[in-house]
C-alpha positions in Angstrom: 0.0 0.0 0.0 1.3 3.7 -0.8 0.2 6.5 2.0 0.9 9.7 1.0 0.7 11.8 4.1 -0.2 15.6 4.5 1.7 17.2 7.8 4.3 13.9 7.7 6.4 16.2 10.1 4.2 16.3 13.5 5.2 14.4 15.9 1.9 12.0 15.6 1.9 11.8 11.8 5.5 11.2 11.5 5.6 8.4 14.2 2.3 7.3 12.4 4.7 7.0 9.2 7.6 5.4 10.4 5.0 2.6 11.6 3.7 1.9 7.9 7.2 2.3 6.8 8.2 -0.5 9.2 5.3 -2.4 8.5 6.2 -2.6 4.8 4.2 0.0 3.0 5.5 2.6 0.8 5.0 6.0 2.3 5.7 9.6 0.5 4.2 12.8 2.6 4.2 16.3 2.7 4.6 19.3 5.1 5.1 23.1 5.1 8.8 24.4 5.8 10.1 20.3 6.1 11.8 20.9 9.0 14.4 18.7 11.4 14.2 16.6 13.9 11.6 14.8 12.3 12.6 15.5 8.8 16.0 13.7 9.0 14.6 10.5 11.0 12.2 10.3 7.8 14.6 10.4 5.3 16.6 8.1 6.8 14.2 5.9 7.0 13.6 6.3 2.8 10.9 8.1 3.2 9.9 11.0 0.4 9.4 14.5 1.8 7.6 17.2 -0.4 7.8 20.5 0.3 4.3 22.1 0.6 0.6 21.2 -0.2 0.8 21.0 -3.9 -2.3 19.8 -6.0 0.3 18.4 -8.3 0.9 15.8 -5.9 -2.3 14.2 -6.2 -0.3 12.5 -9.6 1.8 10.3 -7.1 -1.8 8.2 -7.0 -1.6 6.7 -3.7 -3.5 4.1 -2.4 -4.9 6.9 0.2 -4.1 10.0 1.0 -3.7 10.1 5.2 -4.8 13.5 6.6 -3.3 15.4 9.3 -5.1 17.8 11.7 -2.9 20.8 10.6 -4.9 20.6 7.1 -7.3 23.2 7.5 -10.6 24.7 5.1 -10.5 27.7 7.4 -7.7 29.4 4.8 -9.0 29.1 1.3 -5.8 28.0 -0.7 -3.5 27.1 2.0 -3.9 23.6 1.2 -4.5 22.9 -2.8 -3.8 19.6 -2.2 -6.6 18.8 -0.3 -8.9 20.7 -2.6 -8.0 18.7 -5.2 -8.7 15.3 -3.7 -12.2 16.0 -2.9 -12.5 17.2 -6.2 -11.2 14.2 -7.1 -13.1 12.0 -5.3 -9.2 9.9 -4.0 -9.5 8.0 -0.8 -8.6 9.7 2.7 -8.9 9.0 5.9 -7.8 10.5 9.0 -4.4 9.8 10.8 -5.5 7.8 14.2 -8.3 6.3 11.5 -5.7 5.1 9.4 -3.6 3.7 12.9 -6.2 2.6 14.4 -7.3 0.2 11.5 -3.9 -0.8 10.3 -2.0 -0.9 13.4 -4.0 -0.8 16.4 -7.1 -3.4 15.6 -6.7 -7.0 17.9 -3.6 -5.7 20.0 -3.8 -4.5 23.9 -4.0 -1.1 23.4 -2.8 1.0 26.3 -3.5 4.7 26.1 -2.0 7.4 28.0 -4.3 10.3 28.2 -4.0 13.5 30.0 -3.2 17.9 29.7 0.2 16.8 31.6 2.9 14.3 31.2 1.5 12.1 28.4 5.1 11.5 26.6 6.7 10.7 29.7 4.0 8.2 31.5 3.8 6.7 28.2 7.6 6.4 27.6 7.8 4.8 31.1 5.6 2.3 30.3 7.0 1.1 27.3 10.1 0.9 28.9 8.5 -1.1 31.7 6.8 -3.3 29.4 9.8 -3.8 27.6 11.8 -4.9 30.6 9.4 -7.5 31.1 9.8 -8.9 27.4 6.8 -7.8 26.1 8.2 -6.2 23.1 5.7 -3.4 22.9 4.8 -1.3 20.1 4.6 2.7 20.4 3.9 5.9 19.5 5.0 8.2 21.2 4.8 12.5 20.8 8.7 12.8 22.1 11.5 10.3 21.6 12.3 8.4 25.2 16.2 7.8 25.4 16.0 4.5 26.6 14.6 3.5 23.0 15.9 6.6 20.9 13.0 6.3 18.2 9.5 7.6 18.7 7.8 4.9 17.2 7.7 1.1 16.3 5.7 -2.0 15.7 7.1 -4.1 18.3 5.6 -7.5 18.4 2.9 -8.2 16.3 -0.3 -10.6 17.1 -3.5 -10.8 19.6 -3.7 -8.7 22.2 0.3 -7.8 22.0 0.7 -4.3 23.8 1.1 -1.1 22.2 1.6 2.0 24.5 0.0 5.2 22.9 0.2 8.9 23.5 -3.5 9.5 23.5 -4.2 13.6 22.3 -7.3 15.2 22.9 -6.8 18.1 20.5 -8.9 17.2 17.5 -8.8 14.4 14.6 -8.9 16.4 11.1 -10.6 19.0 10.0 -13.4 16.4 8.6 -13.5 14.8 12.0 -13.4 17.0 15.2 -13.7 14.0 17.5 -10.4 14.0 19.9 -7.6 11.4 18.3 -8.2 9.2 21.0 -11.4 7.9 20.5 -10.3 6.2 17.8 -8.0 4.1 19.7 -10.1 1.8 21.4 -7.7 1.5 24.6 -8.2 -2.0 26.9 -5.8 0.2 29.5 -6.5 3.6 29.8 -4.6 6.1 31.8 -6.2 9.6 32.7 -3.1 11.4 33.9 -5.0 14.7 34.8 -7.4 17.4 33.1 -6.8 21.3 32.7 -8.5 23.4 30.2 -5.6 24.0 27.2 -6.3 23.9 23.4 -8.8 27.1 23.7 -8.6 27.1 19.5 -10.8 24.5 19.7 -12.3 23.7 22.8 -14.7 26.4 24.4 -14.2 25.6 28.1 -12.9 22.6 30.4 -16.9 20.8 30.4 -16.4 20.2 26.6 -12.6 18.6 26.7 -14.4 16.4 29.8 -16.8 15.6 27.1 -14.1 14.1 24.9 -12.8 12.5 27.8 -15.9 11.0 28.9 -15.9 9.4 24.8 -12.7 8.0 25.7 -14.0 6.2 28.9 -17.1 5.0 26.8 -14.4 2.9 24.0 -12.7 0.7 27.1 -14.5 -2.8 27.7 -15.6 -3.8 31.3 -12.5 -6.3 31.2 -9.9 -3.8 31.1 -8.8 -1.1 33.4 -9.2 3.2 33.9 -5.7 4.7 35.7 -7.1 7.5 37.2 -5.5 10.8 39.5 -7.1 10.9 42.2 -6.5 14.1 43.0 -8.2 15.9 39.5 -11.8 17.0 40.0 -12.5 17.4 36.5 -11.4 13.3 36.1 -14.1 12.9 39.1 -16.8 13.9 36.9 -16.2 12.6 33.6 -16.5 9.4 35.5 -19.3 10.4 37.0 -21.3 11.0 33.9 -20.8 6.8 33.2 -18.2 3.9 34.0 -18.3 0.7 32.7 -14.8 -0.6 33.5 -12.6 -1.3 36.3 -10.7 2.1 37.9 -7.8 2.1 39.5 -6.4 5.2 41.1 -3.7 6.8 42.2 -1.9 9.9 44.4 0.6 10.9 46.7 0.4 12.1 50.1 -2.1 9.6 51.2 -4.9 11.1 48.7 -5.5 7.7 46.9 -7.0 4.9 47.9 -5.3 2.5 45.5 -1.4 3.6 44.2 0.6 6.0 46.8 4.2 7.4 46.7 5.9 7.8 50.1 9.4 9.3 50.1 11.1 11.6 47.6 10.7 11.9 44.0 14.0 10.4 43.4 13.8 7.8 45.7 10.1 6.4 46.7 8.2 3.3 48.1 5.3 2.6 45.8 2.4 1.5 47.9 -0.8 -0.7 46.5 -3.8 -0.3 49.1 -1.9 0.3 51.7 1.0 -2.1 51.5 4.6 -2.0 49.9 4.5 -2.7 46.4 8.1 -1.6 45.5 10.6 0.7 45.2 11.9 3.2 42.4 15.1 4.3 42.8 15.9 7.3 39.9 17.1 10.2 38.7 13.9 12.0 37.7 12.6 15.1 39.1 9.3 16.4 40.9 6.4 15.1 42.4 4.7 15.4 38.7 7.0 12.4 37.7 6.0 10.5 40.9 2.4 10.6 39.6 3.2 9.9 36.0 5.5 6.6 37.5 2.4 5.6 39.5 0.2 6.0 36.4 3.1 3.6 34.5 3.1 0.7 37.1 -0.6 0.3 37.4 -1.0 0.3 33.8 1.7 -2.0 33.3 0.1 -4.2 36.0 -2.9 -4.9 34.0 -0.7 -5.5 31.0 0.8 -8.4 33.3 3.8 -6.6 34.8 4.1 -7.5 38.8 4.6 -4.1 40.5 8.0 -5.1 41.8 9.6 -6.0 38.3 8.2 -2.5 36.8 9.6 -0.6 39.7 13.2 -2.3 39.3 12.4 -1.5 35.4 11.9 2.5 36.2 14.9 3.1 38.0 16.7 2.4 34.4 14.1 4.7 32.8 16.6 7.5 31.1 13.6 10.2 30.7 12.1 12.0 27.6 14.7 14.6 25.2 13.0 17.7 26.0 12.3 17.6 29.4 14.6 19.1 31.8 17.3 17.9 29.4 20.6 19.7 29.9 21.9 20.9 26.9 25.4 22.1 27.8 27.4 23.6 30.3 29.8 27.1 29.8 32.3 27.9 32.8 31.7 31.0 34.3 34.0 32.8 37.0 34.6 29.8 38.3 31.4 27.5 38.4 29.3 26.9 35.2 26.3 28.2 34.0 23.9 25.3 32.8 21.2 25.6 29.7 18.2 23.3 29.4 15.7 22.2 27.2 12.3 21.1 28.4 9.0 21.2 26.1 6.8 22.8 28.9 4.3 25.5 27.8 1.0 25.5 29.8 1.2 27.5 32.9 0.8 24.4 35.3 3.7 22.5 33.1 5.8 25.6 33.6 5.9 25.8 37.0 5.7 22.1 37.2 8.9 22.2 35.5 10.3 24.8 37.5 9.6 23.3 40.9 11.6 20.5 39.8 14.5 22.0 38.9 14.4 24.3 42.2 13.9 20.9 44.0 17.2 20.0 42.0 19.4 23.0 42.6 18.3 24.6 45.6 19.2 28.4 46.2 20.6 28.7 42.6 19.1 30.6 40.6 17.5 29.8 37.7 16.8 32.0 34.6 13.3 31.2 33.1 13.3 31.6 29.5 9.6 30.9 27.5 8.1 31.3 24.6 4.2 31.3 24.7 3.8 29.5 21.0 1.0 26.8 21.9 -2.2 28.1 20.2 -3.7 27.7 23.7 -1.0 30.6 24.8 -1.0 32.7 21.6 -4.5 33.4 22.1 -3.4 34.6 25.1 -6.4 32.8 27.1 -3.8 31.5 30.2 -1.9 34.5 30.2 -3.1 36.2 34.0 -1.5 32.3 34.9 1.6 33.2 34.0 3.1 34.8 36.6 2.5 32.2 39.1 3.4 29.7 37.0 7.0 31.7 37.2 7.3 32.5 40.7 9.8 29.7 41.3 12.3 31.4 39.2 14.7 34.5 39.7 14.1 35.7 36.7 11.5 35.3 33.3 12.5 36.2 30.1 9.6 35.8 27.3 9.9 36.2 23.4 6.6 38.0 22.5 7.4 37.5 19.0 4.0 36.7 17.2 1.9 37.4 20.1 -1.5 39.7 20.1 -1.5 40.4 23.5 1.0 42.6 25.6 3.3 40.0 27.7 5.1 42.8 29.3 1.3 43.8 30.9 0.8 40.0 32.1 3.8 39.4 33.5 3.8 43.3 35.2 3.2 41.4 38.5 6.4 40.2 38.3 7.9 43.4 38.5 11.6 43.7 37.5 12.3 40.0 37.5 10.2 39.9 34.2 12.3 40.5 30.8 10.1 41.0 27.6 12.0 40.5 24.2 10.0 40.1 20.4 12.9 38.6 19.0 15.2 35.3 20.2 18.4 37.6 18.9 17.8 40.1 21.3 16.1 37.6 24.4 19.8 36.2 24.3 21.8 39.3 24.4 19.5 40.1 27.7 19.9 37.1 29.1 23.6 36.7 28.8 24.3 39.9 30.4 22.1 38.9 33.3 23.4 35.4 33.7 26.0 34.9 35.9 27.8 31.5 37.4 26.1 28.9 38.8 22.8 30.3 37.1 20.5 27.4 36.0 18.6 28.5 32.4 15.6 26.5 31.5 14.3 27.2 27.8 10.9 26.3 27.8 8.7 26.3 24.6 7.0 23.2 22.8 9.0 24.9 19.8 12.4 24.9 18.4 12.7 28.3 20.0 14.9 29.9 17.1 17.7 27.5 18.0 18.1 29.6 21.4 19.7 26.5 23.5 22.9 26.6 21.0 22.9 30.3 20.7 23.0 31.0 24.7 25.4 28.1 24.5 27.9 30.0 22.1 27.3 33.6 23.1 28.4 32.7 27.0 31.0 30.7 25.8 32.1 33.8 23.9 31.9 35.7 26.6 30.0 38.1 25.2 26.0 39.1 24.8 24.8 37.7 20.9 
């Protein structure tokens, strides 16, 4: 079968065609401005890339044409190609359609839902899973080190496991369903619920709605991971449960799966008694939930709590989050940049409480970019400042952005650095940083390349 595939270079549609690459199928796609990471893994996997949206490439005459939700009718002639197969009358389908026909159909599906932490709690249990020689397939919307590929078929027959990153934003622009009702999860894991994604979703009750679909599709055989602590997870299942729920906390707010201890170094608890231990490197009470979430998932996959504990304290983490990128010496200590993919308020001063946890009195340097649609809208913006308080000081790129960030982040006062281009953000920051300073990039962008250019300008010595 040939796929030709419109946005190849998201992270879901590109895992999506490494998957029919692996599985034997020939597979050309297409994306505006082809860009890297994504871009190289494809081609080196022989894959096609065309740049654009080109009615002339309805003449490559694919068996279907696979659809990707950044395909839009909203912009008349942004997307020729896609006029010209309904004009046509070709075949398409939607991406998680297409996966969940093709890939997904007779296997255990385990799906990690959630506003927080999907790619890591679904990273950790594929790695879990894998320890245990289950030989899992995945998708996954980040690349987990342990495995250093974001997707792959794994072992293929009945009810085999494949660990999904399960997305609530929307299918296609033909189907607004979320993309994980189409997965039909026996394990489902309901990390937590915030409102985001405010281009398409008009308030928190309609992204419960989606979630509440999602807990409709799993049998009453298989198994809900639930927070216990989310509010908004209380009522979707409120509206209707049909399967088994598991939950889990810390702090003695679950009745089922509790952390005692310290986020590096916990005893995992199952009603009440020892369970295991996980012994790591990871940061933040955030990551203790997202563990907990792994191991009872993995349990119901047939993973003993024990052996998927051992397996997490081998887990290596996601690239992006709180991934150090380099270190520069500086009057005699260092000054360290990082990398972490963090952009809804709660993530960012998730992420930020780790690191303090991390580095103490330190300071850290908080450097963001609000580029989600959710945060270009400019909808969580009054959240901002407290989603910053844990750092000494906030640099933001307003580049793009109709709303003043210099006015939202006024409550910061003069810890609050406003710049509308990355050339001129660094130069700032550079001249502020000093040694010992911790720099965390945030942005679930490529940020204009700013982790090597901070890198190179403090090496220089110099600001730019």
């Amino acid at each position: 079968m040939h796929l030709h595939i419109l946005g190849i270079c998201g992270s879901f549609m590109g895992g999506l065609a490494a998957l029919a690459r692996e599985a034997g199928h020939r597979v050309t796609g297409c994306d505006a401005g082809v860009y890297p990471p994504m871009s190289d893994q494809l081609r080196a996997l022989g894959i096609e890339l065309i740049e654009g949206y080109g009615a002339d490439q309805l003449a490559l005459k694919p068996d279907v044409f696979v659809i990707g939700n950044v395909v839009s009718r909203a912009k008349p002639g942004a997307f020729p190609l896609m006029e010209a197969i309904l004009d046509a009358g070709a075949r398409y389908t939607s991406g998680p359609q297409w996966l969940a026909e093709q890939v997904l159909a007779g296997r255990h599906v385990l799906a990690v839902a959630g506003t927080h932490g999907k790619t890591t709690t679904t990273s950790m249990l594929a790695w879990i899973l894998e320890q245990a020689g289950l030989q899992p397939g995945f998708l996954v919307g980040g690349v987990p080190q342990n495995f250093g590929v974001s997707a792959r078929l794994g072992a293929v027959g009945p009810q085999t496991p494949f660990v999904i990153e399960a997305d609530e934003y929307d299918t296609a622009f033909f189907d607004k369903r979320s993309k994980f009702v189409h997965y039909r999860p026996r394990t489902a894991v309901l990390n937590n619920l915030e409102f985001d994604h405010a281009d398409i979703f008009s308030d928190l009750a309609a992204i419960e709605t989606q979630f509440h679909h999602l807990v409709r599709t799993v049998p009453a055989r298989g198994r809900l991971v639930v927070n216990a602590r989310e509010a908004s997870l209380e009522r979707v299942l409120a509206r209707g449960c049909w399967s088994g729920v598991e939950r889990f906390g810390v702090r003695g707010d679950a009745p089922g799966w509790r952390a005692r201890g310290e986020p590096h170094a916990f005893d995992v608890l199952r009603s009440g008694r020892q369970a295991g231990r996980v012994e790591w490197s990871l940061l933040g009470e955030h990551n203790q939930l997202n563990a907990l979430a792994a191991l009872a998932a993995a349990e119901a996959a047939g993973v003993a709590p024990e052996a998927a504990c051992a397996a997490l304290g081998s887990f290596q983490s996601v690239k992006r989050r709180l991934e150090l990128r380099g270190t520069v010496p500086r009057g005699g200590g260092e000054i360290a940049v990082y990398d972490d993919f963090a952009h809804h308020p709660t993530a960012i001063r998730t992420t930020l409480d780790g690191l303090r946890r991390k580095v103490g009195n330190a300071r850290i340097l908080a450097i963001f970019e609000p580029r989600s649609n959710t945060m270009k809208l400019g909808t969580m913006k009054a959240q901002l400042p407290w989603a910053l308080e844990e750092a000494d000081l906030a640099f933001c790129h307003s580049g793009g952005l109709d709303w003043d960030a210099a006015e939202a982040l006024a409550p910061l006062g003069e810890r609050a650095i406003v710049s509308a281009d990355v050339p001129g953000l660094v130069q700032r920051i550079v001249r502020a940083a000093r040694a010992g300073d911790h720099l965390l990039c945030m942005s679930n962008g490529g940020f204009g390349g700013i982790h090597g250019q901070l890198l190179q300008a403090l090496a220089a010595g110099r600001a730019g």
